[in-house]
N, C-alpha and C positions, 0 to 999 in steps of 0.2 A: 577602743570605741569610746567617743563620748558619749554621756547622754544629758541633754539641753530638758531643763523644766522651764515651762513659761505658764504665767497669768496673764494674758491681753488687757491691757485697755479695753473697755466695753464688755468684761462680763467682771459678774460679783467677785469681791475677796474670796478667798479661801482659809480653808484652817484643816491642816495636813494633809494636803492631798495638793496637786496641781494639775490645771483643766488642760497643759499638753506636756507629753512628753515627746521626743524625738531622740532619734537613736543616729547615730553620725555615719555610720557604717553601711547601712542597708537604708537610712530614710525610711523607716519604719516609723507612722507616727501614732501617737495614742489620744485619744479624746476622752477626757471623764466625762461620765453622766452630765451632761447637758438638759435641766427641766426650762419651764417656762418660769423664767423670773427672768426682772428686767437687770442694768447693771447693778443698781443699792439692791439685787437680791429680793428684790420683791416680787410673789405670782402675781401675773397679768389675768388676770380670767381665771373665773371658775366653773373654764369649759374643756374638755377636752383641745379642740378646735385651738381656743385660743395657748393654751398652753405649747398643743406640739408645735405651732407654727414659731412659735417664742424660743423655743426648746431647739428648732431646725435653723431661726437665725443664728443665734446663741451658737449653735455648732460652725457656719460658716466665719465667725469670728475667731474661733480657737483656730478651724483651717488656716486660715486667711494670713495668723501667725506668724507661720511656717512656711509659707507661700503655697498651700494647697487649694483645694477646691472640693468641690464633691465629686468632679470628675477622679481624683485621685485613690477614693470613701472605695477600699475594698471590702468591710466587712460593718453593718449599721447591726446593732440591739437597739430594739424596743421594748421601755416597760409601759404598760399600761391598765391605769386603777380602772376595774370597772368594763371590763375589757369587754364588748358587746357590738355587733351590726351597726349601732351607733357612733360609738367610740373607732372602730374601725374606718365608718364612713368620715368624720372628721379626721382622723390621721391622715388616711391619702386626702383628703381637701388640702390639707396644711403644706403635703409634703408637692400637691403642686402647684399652691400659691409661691411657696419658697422655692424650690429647682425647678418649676416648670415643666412641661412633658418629655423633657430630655434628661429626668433623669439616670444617670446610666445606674442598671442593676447588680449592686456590691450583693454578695451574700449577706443575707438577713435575717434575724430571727425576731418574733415578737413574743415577749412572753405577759402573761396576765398575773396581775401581782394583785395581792391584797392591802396595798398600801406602800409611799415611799418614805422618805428623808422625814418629810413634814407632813403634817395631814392633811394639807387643802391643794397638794401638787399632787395632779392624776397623770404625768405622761413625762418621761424621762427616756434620752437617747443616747447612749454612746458608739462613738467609730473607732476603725483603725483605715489607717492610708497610707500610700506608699507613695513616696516619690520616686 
């Protein structure tokens, strides 16, 4: 089995970690925490709203990779700071600005966090996907 690390073009550097891995065998693919920051790494917003939709491009670029999609997205984590009727109601905003009402339903989990990486990013998402 191989297994392929990549950094796309279009999102931030890293430092020990890589935003995909892929597995050669099965096309199992992994996607790191994905927040809202643009590619120099910088939050875009200090809204929920704008973060996850930055956070849900940001992830179709790690797919996109690999030749994935979100069609592909069998399993999303959600973190989200602040986690409230609010904060909810902008998450699904963002997630149907970015996949639109087709998005197909990966198993999901969201969890409410007190805090991420840095202190001014409220909304972090990782996948896995199958080809």
């Amino acid at each position: 089995m191989t297994i392929e690390r990549i950094n796309p073009p279009g999102l931030p550097a890293t430092v020990g970690y890589s935003h995909v891995v892929a597995t050669s065998r099965t096309r199992t693919i992994y996607i790191a925490g994905q927040v809202g920051v643009d590619e120099a790494g910088v939050v875009v917003g200090a809204d929920h709203r704008s973060q996850a939709e930055r956070a849900m491009r940001n992830l179709l670029v790690a797919l996109g990779a690999v030749g994935a999609t979100i069609d592909d997205v069998v399993k999303l984590n959600f973190l989200v700071v602040g986690v409230g009727p609010e904060a909810m109601a902008a998450v699904f905003e963002a997630a149907f600005a970015v996949f639109g009402d087709n998005l197909p339903a990966p198993a999901a989990t969201l969890y409410g966090v007190m805090g991420l990486a840095e202190p001014d990013q409220l909304f972090e998402l990782d996948a896995v996907a199958m080809l």
